[in-house]
N, C-alpha and C positions, 0 to 999 in steps of 0.2 A: 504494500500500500504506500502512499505519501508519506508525509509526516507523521508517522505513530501518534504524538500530540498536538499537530497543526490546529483541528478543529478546538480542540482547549486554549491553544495559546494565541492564536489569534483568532478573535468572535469578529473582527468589523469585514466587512467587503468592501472591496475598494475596487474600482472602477476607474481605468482612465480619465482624466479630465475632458470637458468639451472645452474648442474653442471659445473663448468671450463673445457671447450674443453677438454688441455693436459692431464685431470683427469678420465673424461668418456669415450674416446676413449681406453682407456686399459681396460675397462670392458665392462658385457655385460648390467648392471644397468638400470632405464629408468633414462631419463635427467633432469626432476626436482627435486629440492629438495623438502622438506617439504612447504606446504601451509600453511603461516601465515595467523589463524583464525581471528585476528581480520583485517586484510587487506581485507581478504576474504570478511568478513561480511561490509565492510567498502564499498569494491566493488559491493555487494548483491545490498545493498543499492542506490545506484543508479539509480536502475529500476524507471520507473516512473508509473506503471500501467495504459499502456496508457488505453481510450478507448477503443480502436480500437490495442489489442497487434498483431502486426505483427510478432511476433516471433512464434506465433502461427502458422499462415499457411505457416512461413519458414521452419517450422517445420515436416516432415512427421509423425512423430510420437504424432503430437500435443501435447510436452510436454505443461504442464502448468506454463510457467516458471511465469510469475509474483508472480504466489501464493508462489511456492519455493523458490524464490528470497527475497518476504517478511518475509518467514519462517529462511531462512537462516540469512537474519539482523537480527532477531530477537533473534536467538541465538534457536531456536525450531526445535533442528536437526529430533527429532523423526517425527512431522508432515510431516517437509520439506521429508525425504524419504516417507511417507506415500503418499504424492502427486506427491511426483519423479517415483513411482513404478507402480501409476494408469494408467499410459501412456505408461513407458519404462521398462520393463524384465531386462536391462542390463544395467543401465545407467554408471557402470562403466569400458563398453567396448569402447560407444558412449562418453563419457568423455576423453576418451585416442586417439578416434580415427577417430572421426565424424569431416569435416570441416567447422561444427558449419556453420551451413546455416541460422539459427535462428540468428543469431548476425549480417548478413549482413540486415536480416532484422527488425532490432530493433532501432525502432522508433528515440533512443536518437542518435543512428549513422546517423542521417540524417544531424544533425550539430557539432556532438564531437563523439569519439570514444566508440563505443558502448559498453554493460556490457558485461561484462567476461562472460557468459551466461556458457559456458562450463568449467568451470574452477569451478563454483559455483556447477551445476551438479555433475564432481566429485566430488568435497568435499563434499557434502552430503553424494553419497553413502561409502567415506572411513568412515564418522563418522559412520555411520548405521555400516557397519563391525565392528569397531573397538567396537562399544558400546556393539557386540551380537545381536542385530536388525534384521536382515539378515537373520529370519528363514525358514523353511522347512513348507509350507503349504499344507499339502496333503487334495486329496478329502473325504469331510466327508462321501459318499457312492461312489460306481463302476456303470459302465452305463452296463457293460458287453458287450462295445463294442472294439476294437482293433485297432490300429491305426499305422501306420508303419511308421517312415520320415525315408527318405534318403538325408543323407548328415547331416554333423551337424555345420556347419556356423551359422552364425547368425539369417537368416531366419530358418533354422533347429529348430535350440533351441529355439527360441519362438514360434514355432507352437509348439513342441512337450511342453514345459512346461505351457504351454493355457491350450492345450488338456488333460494335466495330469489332473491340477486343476478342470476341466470339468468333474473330473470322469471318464473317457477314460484309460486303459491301452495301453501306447505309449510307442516304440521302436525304439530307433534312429539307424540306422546305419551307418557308416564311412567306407570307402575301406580301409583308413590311421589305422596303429595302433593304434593310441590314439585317443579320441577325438577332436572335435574344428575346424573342416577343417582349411580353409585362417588363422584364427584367432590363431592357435598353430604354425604352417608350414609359413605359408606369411606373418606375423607381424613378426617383430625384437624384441628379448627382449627388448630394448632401449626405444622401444614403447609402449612395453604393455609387463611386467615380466608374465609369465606363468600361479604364482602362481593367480595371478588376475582372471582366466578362473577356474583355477581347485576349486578356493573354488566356484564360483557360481555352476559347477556342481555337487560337493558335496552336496548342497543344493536341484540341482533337483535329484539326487539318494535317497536322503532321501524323497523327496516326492513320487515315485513312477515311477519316469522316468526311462527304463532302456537300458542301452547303448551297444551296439552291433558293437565294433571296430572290422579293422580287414577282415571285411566281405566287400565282390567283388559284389554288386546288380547286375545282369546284366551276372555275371558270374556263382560263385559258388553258388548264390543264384537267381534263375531267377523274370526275373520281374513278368510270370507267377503264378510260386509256390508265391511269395509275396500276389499276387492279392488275391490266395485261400488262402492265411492264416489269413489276415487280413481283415477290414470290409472297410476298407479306405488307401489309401495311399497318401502320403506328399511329392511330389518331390521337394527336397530343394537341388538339387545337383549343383547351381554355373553356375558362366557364366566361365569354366575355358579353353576352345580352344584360343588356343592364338595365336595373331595375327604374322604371320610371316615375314621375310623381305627377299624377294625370287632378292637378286641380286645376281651378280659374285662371285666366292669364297666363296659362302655361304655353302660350305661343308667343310670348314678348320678344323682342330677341335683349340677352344678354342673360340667358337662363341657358345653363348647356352641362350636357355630362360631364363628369369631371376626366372620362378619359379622351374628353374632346380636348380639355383645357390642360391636362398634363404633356401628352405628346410632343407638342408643338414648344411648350418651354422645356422639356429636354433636350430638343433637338437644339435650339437656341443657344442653352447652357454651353452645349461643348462645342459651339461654332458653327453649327448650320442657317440658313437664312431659310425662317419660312414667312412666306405670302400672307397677308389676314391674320397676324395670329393676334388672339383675345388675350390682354394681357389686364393684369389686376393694377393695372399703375393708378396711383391717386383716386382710387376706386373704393366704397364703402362694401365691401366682399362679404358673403354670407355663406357657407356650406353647411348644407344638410348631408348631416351624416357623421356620428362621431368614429368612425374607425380609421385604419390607418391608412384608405385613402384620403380620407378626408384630412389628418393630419397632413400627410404629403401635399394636397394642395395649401393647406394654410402654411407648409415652412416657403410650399414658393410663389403664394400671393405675395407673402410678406421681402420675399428679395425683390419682388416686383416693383416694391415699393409702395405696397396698397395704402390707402385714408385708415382705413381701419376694418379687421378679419373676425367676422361671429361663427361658432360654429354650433350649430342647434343639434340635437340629440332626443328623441322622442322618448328615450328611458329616463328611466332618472338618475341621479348621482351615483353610479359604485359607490360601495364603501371602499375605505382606505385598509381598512384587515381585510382576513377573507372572510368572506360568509360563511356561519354555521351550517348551511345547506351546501356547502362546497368543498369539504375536510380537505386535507391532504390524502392522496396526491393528485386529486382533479386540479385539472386546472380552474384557477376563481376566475370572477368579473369581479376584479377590485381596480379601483382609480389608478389610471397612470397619466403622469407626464412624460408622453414625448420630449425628443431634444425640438420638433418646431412647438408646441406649445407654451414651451420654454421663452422660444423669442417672441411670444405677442397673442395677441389674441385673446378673445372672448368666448368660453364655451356656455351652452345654457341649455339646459337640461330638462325635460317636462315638457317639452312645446312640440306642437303640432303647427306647418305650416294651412293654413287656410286657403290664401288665394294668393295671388301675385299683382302688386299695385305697379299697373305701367304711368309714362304721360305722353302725353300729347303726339309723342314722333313712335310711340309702341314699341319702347322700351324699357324693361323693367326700372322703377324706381324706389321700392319697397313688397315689403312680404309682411300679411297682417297672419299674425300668429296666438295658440292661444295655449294657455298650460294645459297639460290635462296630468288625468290619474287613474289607477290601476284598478279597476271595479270588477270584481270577479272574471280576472284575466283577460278585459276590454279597456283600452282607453277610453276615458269619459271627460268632457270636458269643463275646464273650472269654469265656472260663471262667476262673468266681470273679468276675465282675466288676459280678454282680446288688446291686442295691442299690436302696431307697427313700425316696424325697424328701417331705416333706409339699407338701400342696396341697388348698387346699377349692375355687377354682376355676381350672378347663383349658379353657385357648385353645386350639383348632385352627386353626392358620393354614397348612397345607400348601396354599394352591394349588386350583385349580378345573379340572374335568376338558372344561368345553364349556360351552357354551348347555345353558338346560333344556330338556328334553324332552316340554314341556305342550299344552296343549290349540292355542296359537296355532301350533306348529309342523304337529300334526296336522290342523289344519282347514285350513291353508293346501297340504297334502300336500308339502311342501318337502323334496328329498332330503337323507340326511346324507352325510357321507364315512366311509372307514375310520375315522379318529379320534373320529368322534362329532359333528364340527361342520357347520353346516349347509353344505352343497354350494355350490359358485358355480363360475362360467367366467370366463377374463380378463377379462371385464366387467363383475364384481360381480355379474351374475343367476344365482339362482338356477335348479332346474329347473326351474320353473314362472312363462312369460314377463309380465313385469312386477315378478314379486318380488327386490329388491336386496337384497342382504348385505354387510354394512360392520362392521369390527371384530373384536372378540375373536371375536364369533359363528359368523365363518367360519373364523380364521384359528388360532382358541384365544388360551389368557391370554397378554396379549403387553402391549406397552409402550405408554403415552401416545404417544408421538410418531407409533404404527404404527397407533393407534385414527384420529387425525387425518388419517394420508398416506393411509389408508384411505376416510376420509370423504371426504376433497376429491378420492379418485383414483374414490369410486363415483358422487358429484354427477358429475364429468365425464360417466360412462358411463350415467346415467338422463336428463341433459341431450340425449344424443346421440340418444339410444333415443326422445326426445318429439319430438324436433324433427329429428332425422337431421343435426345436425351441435353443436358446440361449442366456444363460444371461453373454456370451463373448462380450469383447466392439464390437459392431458393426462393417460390414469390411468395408474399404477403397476400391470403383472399381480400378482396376490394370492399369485403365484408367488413376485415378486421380495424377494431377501434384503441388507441391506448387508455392507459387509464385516465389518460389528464381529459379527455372529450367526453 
């Protein structure tokens, strides 16, 4: 284990610093600084290798954090990614972006605040980059069989770099010019710098992976011609139909998706020129929706330079412990501050939007809102408690209801489920044999770490399906849930 008395001797967590507010908000930067290594390993340390590590099945991806945790006190960067990698493809997306579900369930947080579990993570995989570690392992022979993914998120990229390793010639495809779906386009720089994605692709081009931006599945390339050209397909395309808010005034303009309004300031961030773009500048800014798109729009209203950023919430306040209906090691709904809510902003809690107040030129210029409360499991609204807020533009960030429902899903004739999402069996196939489901798309919007266990549990199951057997980690049924959900 770590430090035999790490968790005694030292009880506080310590966490890198963020950049100062006034400082980060003029750029597009992420917000910590440098990881002090021996804090780090100081932190490492405190694992306790329980028995029984519940971080384990906090975990979808079953990192193995003890052994990493021990690797990383010890100062044994090389092993620690060695065992960081037998689990996670990416651990330095899931480092940046995962909300470490493993930490609510880790044993020492049952009486002190638990290990930086994620914080250790990344620092491992920056050392493995910084050392050269980080190489290109391509298949020592070809299966000569073909393999097509659609979409390249997170689920994407780990099916398709399984499959490479598997000997497979795999082809990702993206509709977006560049790679990376959510992960280039709906992460903020602030969150996750670019270059963070591109050197791991680099990595799978050198192995054999080969990426296909640009391309419309569904359109200029049909799901049928796909089917004939490949031996297997990989539908990793996203839960991205987003959920709408069909009240009054909801045709003003200056009202828009929030993944209308992220896109277009990413690409700006790191130097791209786009046409139109809807920017928050000197703007009274509202978003509905307290999650963490909606935090990502409020840290880059705020570089935008907005008037002032509200963020409404239809529940009510988390608490700040966890709930008694939420023990360890579920994961709770207790109150967090983001690093953007950190720099600004007003969140408010209880409200329902009503209608949307445009003027004269039929663009939004307020939203009249009103409290409401939990009446045997309906919201009900306070009386007296209407009221409106200015706003020339409204983020929607509630959340996405499934995969689209477009042309690639119909020509492919792919059943759906009750919920909406596309159909699959314990084995990631869809009803229609050869077509795999990996990600949100089956499973609905869910978590980085679930896109990933997803991906490397559907490579196992189209490995198996080419070749009738695989020595890919074993898949996860699309059933399965950890304890923290």
């Amino acid at each position: 284990m770590a430090d035999p008395k790490g968790f005694l001797t030292v009880r506080d967590r310590e966490l890198p610093p963020r950049r100062p507010v006034p400082v980060r908000i003029q750029d597009w930067r992420e917000v910590y600084e440098d990881t002090d290594r021996t804090v780090l390993r100081r932190q490492a340390g405190r694992c306790m290798d329980c028995g029984i590590p519940f971080c384990h099945s906090g975990c979808p991806l079953g990192n193995l954090v003890p052994e990493w945790n021990d690797l990383a006190w010890r100062g044994d960067w090389r092993e620690a990614i060695e065992r960081l990698h037998a689990t996670n493809n990416f651990p330095e997306f899931t480092g940046r972006l995962c909300p470490a579900p493993c930490e609510t369930a880790c044993v020492l947080g049952i009486n002190q605040p638990p290990v930086t579990i994620k914080q250790v993570e990344v620092t491992v995989i920056e050392e493995a980059f910084e050392r050269g570690w980080v190489e290109p392992k391509p298949p020592e022979r070809l299966s000569g069989k073909t393999v097509a993914v659609v979409g390249s998120g997170p689920a994407g990229l780990a099916a398709a770099q399984q499959l490479t390793r598997a000997g497979h010639t795999v082809a990702v495809y993206e509709r977006a010019d560049r790679v990376g779906g959510l992960l280039r386009y709906g992460i903020p720089e602030f969150k996750m710098e670019k270059n963070v994605l591109d050197r791991r692709l680099a990595q799978m081009e050198a192995e054999g992976t080969r990426f296909r931006p640009g391309v419309d599945v569904g359109g200029q390339l049909t799901g049928q011609a796909l089917r004939e050209r490949y031996d297997a397909v990989v539908l990793a395309v996203g839960a991205t139909a987003w959920r709408d808010l069909p009240v009054p005034g909801r045709e003003l303009t200056g009202i828009m998706q929030a993944m209308e309004f992220l896109p277009p300031a990413n690409r700006v961030a790191v130097g791209e020129t786009v046409e139109g773009q809807v920017t928050a500048h000197d703007k009274d800014v509202v978003i509905i929706g307290g999650g963490d798109t909606g935090a990502d729009c409020l840290g880059t209203s705020l570089r935008h330079g907005a008037r002032s950023v509200t963020q409404l919430e239809i529940m009510p306040r988390p608490t700040e412990e966890r709930p008694t209906g939420q023990p360890w090691p579920t994961y709770p709904m207790t109150y967090k501050v983001t690093s953007a809510h950190e720099e600004g902003g007003e969140r408010v809690y209880a409200v329902s939007t009503q209608r949307f107040v445009g003027d004269e030129d039929g663009a939004v210029g307020g939203l009249e809102l009103v409290e409401v409360e939990l009446v045997d499991g309906r919201f009900q609204p306070v009386e007296g408690s209407v009221r409106t807020i200015p706003a020339q533009l409204v983020l929607l960030a509630m959340g996405f209801v499934g995969p689209e429902k477009g042309a690639l899903v119909e020509q492919l004739d792919v059943a759906l489920d009750p919920r909406g999402n596309i159909s699959r069996d314990d084995a990631y196939m869809s009803s229609v044999p050869g077509v795999f489901v990996a990600g949100d798309a089956g499973r609905g919007q869910s978590l980085i770490v679930w896109a990933i266990a997803e991906g490397r549990s559907c490579a196992a199951s189209v490995d198996r399906w080419l070749t009738g057997s695989s020595v890919l980690p074993a898949p996860i049924p699309p059933t399965a849930r950890p304890l923290t959900v």
